[in-house]
C-alpha atoms as one frame of an Amber mdcrd trajectory, in Angstrom:
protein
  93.158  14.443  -1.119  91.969  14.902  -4.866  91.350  11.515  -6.245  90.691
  10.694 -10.207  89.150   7.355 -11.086  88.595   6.500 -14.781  86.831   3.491
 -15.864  84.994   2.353 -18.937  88.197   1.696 -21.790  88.374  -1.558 -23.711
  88.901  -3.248 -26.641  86.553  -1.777 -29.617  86.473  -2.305 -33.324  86.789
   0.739 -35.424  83.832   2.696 -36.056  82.502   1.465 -32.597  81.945   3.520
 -29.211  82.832   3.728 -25.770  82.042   6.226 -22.900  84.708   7.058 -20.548
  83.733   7.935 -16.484  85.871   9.942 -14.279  84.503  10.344 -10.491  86.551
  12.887  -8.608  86.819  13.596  -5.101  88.648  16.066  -2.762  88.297  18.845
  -3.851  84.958  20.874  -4.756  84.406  19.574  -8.162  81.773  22.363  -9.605
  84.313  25.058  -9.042  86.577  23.358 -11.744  86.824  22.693 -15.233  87.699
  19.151 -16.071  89.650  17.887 -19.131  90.354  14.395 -20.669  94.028  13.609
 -22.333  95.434  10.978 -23.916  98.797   9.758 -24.518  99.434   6.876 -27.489
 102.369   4.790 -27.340 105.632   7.225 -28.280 103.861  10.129 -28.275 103.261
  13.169 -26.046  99.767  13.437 -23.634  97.397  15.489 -25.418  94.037  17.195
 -24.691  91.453  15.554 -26.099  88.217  17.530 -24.728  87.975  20.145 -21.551
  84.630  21.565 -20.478  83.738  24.339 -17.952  82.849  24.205 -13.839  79.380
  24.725 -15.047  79.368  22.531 -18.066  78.000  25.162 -20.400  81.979  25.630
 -22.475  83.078  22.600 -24.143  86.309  22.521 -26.423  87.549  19.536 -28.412
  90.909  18.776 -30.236  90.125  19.409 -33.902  91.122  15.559 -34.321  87.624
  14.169 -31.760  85.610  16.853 -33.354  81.984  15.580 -33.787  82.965  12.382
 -32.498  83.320  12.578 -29.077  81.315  14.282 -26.230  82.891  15.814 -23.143
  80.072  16.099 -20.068  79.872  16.023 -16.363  77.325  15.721 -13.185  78.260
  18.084 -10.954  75.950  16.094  -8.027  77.671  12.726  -8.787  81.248  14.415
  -9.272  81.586  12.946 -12.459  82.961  14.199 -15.987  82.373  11.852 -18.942
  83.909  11.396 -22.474  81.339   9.630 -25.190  83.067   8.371 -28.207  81.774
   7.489 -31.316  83.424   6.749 -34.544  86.706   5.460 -32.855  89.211   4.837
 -35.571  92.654   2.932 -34.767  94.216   6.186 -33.987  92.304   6.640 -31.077
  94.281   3.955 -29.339  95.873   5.250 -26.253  95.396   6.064 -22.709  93.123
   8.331 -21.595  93.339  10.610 -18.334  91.202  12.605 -16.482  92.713  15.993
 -15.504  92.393  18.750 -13.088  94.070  22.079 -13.024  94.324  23.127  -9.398
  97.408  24.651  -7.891  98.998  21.836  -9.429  97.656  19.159 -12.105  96.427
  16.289 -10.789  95.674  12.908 -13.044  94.031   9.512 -12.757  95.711   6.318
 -13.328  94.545   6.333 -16.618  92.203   3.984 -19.029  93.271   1.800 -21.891
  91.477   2.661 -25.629  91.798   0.661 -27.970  91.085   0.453 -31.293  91.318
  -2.132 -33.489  90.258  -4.841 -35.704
């Protein structure tokens, strides 16, 4: 069965970084793009970063432009999300995300920002 497993959130000041894992497994990861989301307290999930099977296409949300970096490994099964520059409103939970016949998510990792 597809499996998402995000690790790497925390507690950071603001202007400080953290890179986000996700290994997947179940499912033939280079045949799929990958996205991260995140969802802050009273407020919709949102797509932070996506980024093609092949990991040549990359797209951001205009609000983690030139902050963050989407990649994967597609021999370790892994997507990552480097963040730099975090600022408060970065707080929130971040999910990995696969578009399949359905979406499937992780459990989610804690972000947060603050002083």
């Amino acid at each position: 069965q597809v499996q998402l497993v995000e690790s790497g959130g925390g507690l950071v000041q603001p202007g400080g970084s953290l890179r986000l894992s996700c290994a997947a497994s179940g499912f033939t990861f280079n045949h799929y793009a990958m996205r991260w989301y995140r969802q802050a307290p009273g407020k919709e999930r949102e797509l932070v970063a996506s980024i093609s099977s092949t990991g040549v296409n990359t797209n951001y949300a205009d609000s983690v432009k030139g902050r963050f970096t989407i990649s994967r490994d597609n021999d370790k099964n892994m997507v990552t999300l480097q963040m730099n520059s975090l600022k408060s409103e970065d707080t929130a939970v971040y999910y990995c995300n696969v578009q399949r016949t359905i979406n499937y998510w992780g459990q989610g990792t804690q972000v947060t920002v603050s002083s």
